[in-house]
C-alpha positions, -999 to 999 in steps of 0.1 A, spaced: -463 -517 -108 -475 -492 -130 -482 -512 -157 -501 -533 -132 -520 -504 -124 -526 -491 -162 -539 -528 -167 -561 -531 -140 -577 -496 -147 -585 -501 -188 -603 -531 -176 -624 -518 -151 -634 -491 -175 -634 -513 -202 -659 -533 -181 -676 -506 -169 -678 -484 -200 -694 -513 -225 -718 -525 -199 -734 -489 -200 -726 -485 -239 -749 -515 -243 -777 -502 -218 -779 -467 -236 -778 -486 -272 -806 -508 -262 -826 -479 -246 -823 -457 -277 -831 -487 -300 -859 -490 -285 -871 -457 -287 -864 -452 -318 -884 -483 -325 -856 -503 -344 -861 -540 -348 -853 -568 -328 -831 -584 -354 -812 -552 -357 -807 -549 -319 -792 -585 -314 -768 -578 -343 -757 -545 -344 -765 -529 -312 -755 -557 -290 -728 -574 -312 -715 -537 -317 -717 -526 -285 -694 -560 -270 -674 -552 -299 -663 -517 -289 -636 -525 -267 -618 -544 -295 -623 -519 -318 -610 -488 -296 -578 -515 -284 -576 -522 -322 -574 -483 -333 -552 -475 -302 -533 -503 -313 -526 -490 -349 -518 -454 -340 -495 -467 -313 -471 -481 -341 -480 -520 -326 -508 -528 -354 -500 -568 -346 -512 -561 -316 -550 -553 -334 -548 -585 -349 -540 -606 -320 -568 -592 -302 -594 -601 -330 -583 -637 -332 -577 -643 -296 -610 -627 -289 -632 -650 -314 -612 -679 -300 -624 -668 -265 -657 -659 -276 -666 -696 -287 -644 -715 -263 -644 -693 -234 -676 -670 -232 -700 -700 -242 -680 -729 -222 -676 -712 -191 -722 -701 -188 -720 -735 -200 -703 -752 -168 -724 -729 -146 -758 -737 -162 -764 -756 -186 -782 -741 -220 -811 -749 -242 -803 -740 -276 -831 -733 -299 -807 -737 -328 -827 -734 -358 -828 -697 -351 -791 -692 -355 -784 -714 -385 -785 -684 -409 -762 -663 -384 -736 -691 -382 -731 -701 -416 -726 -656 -420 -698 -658 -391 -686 -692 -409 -681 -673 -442 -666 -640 -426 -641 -664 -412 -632 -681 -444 -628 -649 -461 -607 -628 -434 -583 -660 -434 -576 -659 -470 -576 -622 -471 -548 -627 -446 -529 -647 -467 -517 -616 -488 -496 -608 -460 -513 -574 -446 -545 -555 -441 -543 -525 -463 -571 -495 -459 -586 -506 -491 -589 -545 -481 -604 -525 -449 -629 -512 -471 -640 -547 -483 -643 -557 -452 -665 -531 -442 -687 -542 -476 -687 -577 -466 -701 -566 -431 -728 -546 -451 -734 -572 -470 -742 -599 -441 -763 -574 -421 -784 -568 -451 -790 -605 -460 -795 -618 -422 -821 -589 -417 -839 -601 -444 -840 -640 -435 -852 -628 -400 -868 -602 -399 -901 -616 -388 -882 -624 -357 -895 -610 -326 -880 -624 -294 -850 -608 -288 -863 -574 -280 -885 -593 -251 -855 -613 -237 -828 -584 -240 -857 -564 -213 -854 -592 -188 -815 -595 -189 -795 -580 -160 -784 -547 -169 -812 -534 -193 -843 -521 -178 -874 -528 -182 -883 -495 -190 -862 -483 -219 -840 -448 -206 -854 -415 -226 -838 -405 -258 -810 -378 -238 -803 -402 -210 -799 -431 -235 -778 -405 -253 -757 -394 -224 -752 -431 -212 -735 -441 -251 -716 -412 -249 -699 -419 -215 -694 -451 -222 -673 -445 -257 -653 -421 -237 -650 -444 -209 -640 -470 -239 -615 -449 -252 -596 -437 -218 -597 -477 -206 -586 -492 -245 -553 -466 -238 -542 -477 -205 -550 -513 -209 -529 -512 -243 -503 -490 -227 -500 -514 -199 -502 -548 -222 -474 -536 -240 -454 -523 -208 -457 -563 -200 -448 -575 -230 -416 -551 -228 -404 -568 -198 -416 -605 -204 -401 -605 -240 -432 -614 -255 -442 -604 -284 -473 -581 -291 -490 -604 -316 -490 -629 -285 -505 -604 -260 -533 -595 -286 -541 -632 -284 -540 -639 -249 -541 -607 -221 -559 -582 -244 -581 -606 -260 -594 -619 -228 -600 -583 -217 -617 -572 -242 -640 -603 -248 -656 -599 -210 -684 -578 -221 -695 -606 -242 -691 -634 -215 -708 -614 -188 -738 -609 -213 -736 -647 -217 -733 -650 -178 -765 -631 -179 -782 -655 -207 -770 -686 -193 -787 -682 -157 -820 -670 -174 -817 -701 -198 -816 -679 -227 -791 -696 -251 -802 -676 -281 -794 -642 -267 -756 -662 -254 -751 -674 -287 -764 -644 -308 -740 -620 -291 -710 -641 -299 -716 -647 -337 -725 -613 -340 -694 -605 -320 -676 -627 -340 -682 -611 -373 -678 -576 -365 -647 -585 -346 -634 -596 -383 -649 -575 -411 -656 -543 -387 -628 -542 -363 -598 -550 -388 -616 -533 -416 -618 -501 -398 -586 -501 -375 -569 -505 -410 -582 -474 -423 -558 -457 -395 -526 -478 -407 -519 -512 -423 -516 -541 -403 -494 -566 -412 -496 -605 -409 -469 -625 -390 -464 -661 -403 -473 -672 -368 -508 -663 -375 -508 -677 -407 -492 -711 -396 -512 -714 -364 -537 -692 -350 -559 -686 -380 -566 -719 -384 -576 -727 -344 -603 -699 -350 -614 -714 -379 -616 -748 -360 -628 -730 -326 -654 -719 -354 -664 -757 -369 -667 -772 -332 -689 -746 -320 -715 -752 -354 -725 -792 -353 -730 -784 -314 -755 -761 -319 -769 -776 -349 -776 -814 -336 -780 -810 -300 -810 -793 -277 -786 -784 -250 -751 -771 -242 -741 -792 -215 -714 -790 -191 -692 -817 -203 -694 -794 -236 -687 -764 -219 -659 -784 -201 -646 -792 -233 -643 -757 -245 -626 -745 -216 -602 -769 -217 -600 -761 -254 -592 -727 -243 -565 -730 -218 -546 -756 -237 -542 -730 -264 -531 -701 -244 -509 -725 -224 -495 -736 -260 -492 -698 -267 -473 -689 -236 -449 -711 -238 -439 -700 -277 -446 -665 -265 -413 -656 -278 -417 -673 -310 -401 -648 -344 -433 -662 -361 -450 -637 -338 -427 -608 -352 -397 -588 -328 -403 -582 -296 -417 -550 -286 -384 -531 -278 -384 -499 -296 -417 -496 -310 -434 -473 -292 -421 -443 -271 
């Protein structure tokens, strides 16, 4: 029952805290006159981002670092599969593609790399540091290739949740700051919780990262879809997710490394590297070669989706996903 409870309260404050994290990011962006481009991939990426990099941190310092890396898989997974199939079913999306192709072939190439980085067996704080360059790196080049963009600024105003009217620099200030500490007190209980679980199921952590904690902290990102899909706004769905997508891998695990090294369990290596990868290459030609996301694509996702957690569950005690949790923290 407690665990139940520690859950249920990180995600509500997970929910709660990125929602107003993004509103206060968007606000001040806007103030501070920042460019569109630079809102839709850092601010917005970043701020859906947060709760897998506080879980991620959390994670590390908790002495269950697996548990960082099955929440950055499982939550690119869920991004593509989950958080565009599900707006998807609901209502259907134009996609004005030729927008995106630049930001796809960046989250294409931060996938490639993180999975043969992961081949040396563990994320050190100096492969963290890489990361972080290769982050640094994308940013610089995508804001370059679109940097005459203006749209996204105009479609992030009419999307539920961000005022018209951008807050004033101390509100918008105020509003990021209570939502990192929100962040932060929700990422502990909903870890605490997930591996409280895990304890009593016999499941490893690597395999709550992928499933319970991944699909936590990936709702920011499909309630900004949500949002998108019912305003027929595909660009800002799909913009958020491979931004998302690339921070979760060369910002989350590059920084969340700094605070400890993570190690790689073969299970990832074997498996659940490569379904991101793939969940990476069946989201691209869609986008590419079609004018629309339809439902009987976003039906395919899902189903895409639940077959692999259903897969996952039912090797959750797999040793490819390391020990189980017993002893490791507390």
């Amino acid at each position: 029952m407690v665990a139940f409870f520690q859950l249920l309260g990180g995600l509500v404050l997970l929910v709660y805290a990125g929602d107003a994290l993004i509103r206060g990011s968007v606000s001040m962006a806007r103030r501070l006159n920042v460019s569109p481009l630079i809102i839709g991939l850092t601010i917005v990426a970043f701020g859906t981002s947060v709760p897998e990099l506080v879980v991620g941190i959390d994670a590390v310092l908790t002495k269950v670092p697996t548990l960082a890396l099955g929440n950055v898989v499982g939550s690119n997974i869920a991004n593509i599969w989950l958080v565009i199939g599900l707006p998807a079913v609901i209502a259907p999306m134009l996609c004005p593609a030729h927008r995106l192709s630049h930001n796809m072939i960046a989250m294409l190439l931060a996938t490639v790399g993180f999975i043969a980085m992961a081949f040396t067996g563990e994320f050190t704080a100096i492969k963290g540091m890489v990361l972080l360059a290769g982050l640094l790196i994308i940013l610089f080049f995508l804001a370059r290739k679109d940097k005459k963009s203006a749209s996204y600024q105009e479609i992030l105003g009419k999307m539920k949740g961000v005022p018209e009217k951008p807050d004033s620099f101390r509100i918008s200030a105020l509003i990021i700051l209570g939502g990192l500490v929100g962040l932060g007190i929700g990422a502990h209980f909903f870890v605490a919780g997930a591996v409280d679980f895990a304890r009593m199921m016999g499941v490893t952590e690597a395999v709550i990262g992928l499933t319970l904690v991944a699909f936590g902290t990936s709702i920011p990102e499909l309630a900004t879809a949500l949002a998108a899909a019912l305003r027929r706004h595909c660009d800002v769905a799909i913009g958020t997710v491979i931004g998302s997508n690339i921070f979760n891998l060369l910002g989350i695990i590059g920084i969340s490394s700094m605070f400890g090294t993570i190690p790689v369990p073969a299970g990832f290596l074997n498996f659940d590297l490569w379904v991101m990868l793939f969940a990476s290459l069946t989201f691209v030609p869609i986008c590419l070669y079609r004018k629309n996301i339809s439902r009987n694509v976003g039906l395919m996702f899902c189903l895409a989706y639940i077959t692999y957690i259903v897969f996952l569950a039912q090797r959750g005690s797999d040793s490819q996903y390391m020990n189980p949790l017993a002893g490791l923290i507390g």
